[in-house]
C-alpha positions as CSV (number, residue, x, y, z in Angstrom):
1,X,0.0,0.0,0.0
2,X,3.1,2.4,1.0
3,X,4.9,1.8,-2.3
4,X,1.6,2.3,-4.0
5,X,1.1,5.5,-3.0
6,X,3.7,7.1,-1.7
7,X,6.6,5.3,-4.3
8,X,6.0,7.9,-6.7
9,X,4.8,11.2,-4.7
10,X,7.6,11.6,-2.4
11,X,9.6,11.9,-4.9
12,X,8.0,14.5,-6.9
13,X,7.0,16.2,-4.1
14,X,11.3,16.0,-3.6
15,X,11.6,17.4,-6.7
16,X,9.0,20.6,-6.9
17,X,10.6,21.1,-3.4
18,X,7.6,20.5,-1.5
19,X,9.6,18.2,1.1
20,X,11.0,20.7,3.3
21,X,11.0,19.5,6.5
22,X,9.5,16.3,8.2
23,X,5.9,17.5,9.0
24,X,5.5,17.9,5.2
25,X,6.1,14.1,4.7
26,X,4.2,13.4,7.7
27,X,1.4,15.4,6.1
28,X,1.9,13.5,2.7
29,X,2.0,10.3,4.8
30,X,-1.3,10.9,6.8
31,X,-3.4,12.0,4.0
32,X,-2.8,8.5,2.8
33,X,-3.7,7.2,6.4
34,X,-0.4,6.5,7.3
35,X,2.1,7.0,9.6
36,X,6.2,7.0,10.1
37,X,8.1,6.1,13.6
38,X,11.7,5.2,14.3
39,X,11.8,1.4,14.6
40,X,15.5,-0.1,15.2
41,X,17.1,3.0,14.1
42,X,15.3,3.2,10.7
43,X,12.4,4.9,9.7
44,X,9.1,2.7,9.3
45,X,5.9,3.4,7.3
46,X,3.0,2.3,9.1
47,X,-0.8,1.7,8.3
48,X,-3.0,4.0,10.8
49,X,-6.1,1.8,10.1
50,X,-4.8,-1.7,10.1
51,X,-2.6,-1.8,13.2
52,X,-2.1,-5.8,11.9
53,X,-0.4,-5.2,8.9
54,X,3.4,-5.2,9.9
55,X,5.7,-1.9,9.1
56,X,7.4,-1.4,6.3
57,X,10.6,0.2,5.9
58,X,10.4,3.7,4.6
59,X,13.5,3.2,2.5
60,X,11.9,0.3,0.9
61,X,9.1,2.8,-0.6
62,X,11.9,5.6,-1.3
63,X,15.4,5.0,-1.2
64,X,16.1,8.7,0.2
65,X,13.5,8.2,2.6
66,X,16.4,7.4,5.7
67,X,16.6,8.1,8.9
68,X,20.3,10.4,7.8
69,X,18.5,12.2,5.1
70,X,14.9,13.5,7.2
71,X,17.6,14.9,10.0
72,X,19.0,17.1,7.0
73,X,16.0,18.6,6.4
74,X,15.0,22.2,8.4
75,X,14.1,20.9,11.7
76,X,15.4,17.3,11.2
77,X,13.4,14.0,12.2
78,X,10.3,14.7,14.4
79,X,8.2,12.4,15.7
């Protein structure tokens, strides 16, 4: 379902310069009905309706999508 949606967006979003700082992808990530947390010292995509379905890795549906590369942006990771 992440890669679905999000596998394209972020990126473009990325690109038009829309991603500039983590609430914007958290934004993004909600109006999909999901939701990103630190889990093992990566960042994880999960479902905010289906608390069964298991997290998946947020570099998995963007390979820029990394723990390093949100704490570069202005204000850096935030929960």
């Amino acid at each position: 379902y992440a890669c679905r949606h999000l596998g394209e967006r972020l990126p473009e979003m990325a690109r038009e310069g829309r991603l500039e700082n983590c609430q914007a992808i958290h934004r993004t990530l909600a109006e999909a009905g999901l939701w990103m947390r630190v889990q093992h010292g990566h960042l994880v995509i999960c479902d905010g309706y289906d608390h069964n379905q298991p997290p998946v890795r947020a570099d998995s549906v963007w390979s820029l999508l990394t723990l390093d590369n949100v704490n570069q942006l202005d204000g850096g990771w935030q929960p």
